[in-house]
N, C-alpha and C positions, 0 to 999 in steps of 0.2 A: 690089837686095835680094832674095834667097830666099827665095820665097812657102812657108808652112806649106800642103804639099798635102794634100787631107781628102777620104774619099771618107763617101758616104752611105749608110748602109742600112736602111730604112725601107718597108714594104710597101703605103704612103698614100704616091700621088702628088700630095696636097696638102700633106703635112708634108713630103715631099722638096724640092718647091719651096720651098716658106718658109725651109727650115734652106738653102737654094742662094742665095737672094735675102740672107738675113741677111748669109753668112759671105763673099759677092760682094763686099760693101759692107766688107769691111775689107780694103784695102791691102797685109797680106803674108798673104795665104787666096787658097788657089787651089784649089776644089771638081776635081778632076779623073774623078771617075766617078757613079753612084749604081746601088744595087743595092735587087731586090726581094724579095731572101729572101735569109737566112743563108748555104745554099748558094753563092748568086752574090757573096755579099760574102764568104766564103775564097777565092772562084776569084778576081773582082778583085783582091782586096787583093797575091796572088800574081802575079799580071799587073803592077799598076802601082804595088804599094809605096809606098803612100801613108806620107806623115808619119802621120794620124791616121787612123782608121774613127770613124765616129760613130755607134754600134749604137743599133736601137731591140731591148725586149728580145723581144717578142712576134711575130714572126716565122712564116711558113706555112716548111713542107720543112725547117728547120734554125732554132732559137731561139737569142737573144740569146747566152746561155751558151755553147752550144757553138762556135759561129760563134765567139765571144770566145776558146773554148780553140783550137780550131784554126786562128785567127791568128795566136796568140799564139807557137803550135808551129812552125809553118809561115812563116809573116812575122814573124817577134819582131821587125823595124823598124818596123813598123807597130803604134805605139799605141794602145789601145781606149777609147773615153770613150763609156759606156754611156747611152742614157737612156730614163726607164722611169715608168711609172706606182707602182712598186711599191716602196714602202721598208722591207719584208720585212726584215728583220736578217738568218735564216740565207742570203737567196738575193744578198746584197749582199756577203755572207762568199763564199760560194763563187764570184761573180763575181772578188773581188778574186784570190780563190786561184788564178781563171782565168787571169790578168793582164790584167786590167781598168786602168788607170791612171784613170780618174776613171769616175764614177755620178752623173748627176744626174736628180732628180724632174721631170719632163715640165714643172711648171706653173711651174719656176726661171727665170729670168729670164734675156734672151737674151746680157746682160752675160755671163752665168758659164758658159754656154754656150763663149762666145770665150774668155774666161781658160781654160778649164778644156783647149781645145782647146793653146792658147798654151804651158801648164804641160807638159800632156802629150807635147808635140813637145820639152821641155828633159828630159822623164825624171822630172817631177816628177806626184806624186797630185793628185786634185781632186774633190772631196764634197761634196753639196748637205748645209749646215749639218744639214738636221733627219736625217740619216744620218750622216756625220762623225764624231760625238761616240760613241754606242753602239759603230759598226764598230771606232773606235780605244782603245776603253774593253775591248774584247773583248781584244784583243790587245795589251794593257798587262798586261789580269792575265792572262795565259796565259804572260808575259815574265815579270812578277813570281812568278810562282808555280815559273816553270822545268818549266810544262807544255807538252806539244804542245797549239797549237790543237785544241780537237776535232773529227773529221774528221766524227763520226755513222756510228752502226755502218750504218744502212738506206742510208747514201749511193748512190746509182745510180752505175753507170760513165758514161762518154761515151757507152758504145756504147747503153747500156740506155734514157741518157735522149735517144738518139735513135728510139728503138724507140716510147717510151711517147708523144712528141711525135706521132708519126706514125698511132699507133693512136688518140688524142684528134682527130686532126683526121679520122679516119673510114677510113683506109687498110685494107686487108686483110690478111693475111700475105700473099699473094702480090707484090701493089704493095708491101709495104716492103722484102721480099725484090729487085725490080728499083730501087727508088730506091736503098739501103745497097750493093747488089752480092753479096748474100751470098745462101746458100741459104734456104730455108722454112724447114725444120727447125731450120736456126739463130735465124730467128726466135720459132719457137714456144720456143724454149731458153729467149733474152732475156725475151720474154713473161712465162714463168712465171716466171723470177728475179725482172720487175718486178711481180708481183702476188703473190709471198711480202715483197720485201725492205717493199713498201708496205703491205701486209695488204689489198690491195686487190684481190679476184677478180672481177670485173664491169669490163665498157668503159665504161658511166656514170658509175663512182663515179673511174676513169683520168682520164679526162674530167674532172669536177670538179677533181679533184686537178689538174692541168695546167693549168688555168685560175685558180684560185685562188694558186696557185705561180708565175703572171706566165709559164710555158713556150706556150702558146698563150694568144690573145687570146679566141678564138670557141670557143664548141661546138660541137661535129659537130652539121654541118645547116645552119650560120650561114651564108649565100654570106660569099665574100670575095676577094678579089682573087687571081687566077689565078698561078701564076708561071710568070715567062717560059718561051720555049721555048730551050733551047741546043743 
């Protein structure tokens, strides 16, 4: 039998273990890596092509989302089953649009967890009931109506809302400039585009915004788990 391979990514090495011990204990799952930030789970997922990723979404260096789109771009063999404290309507919208293949609420039960993993290895969706119903209701009437989905004029780019992630967790221009690869100047660019498109000119109120939004977990200041060194 060919094990459904699933890699981890999750930045608590107590929730990595448990999601490793769970999916051990079923018969065709074979956890084959775990990563501890978004970053290292694009670079994994590129390396060893797992059947599934099972994103958490709050992530240090690179969040749930993007990590999601750049899989998605980059590994399209590699299915995303996201899971998240956060059952936000628009941020469940824009995951799916990442290609997400399933979302479920952290406190679901470890049953749907594996289904959800299962489904998503045949090319099939999977949604913790109390999201499900609104996401798919969205996009009935946007079908029925023979509208585009609405994308949201303020929408941040990929690049922007790795900019804003980075600036919430307390980075400088300089440091985001060496983490992205890209110049200062470009950053102060993104900056400003992400503090006109948000209405938001202060690093505090960035911060809240990002935190609130499920894109970081912690506040600047908050310690929390270091990412690895590559």
């Amino acid at each position: 039998m060919q094990k459904v391979t699933v890699l981890l990514a999750d930045d608590h090495t107590v929730v990595r273990q448990g999601l490793r011990a769970l999916l051990d204990a079923e018969e065709d799952m074979s956890v084959v890596g775990e990563a501890e930030n978004g970053r290292q789970a694009v670079q994994m997922a590129k390396r060893l092509q797992p059947d599934v990723v099972v994103m958490d979404i709050g992530m240090p260096s690179l969040n749930g989302l993007e990590a999601t789109r750049q899989i998605s771009k980059e590994s399209p063999k590699s299915k995303v089953v996201i899971l998240s404290c956060y059952s936000d309507d628009e941020y469940v919208q824009q995951l799916a649009e990442a290609g997400a293949t399933g979302y479920l609420i952290k406190q679901t039960a470890a049953h749907d967890l594996v289904m959800a993993i299962r489904e998503a290895k045949r090319g099939n969706a999977f949604f913790s009931a109390a999201i499900s119903k609104p996401l798919l209701e969205h996009y009935r009437r946007a079908f029925v109506s023979g509208e585009t989905v609405k994308k949201g004029g303020s929408r941040l780019t990929p690049r922007e809302m790795e900019v804003l992630q980075l600036i919430a967790e307390g980075h400088g221009n300089k440091q985001i400039a060496g983490v992205l690869f890209i110049s200062i100047k470009t950053v102060e660019k993104h900056r400003q585009q992400v503090m006109n498109k948000l209405e938001i000119h202060e690093v505090a109120g960035l911060t809240r915004y990002a935190v609130t939004k499920g894109i970081i977990e912690h506040p600047k200041g908050t310690p929390r788990q270091s990412p690895p060194k590559s």
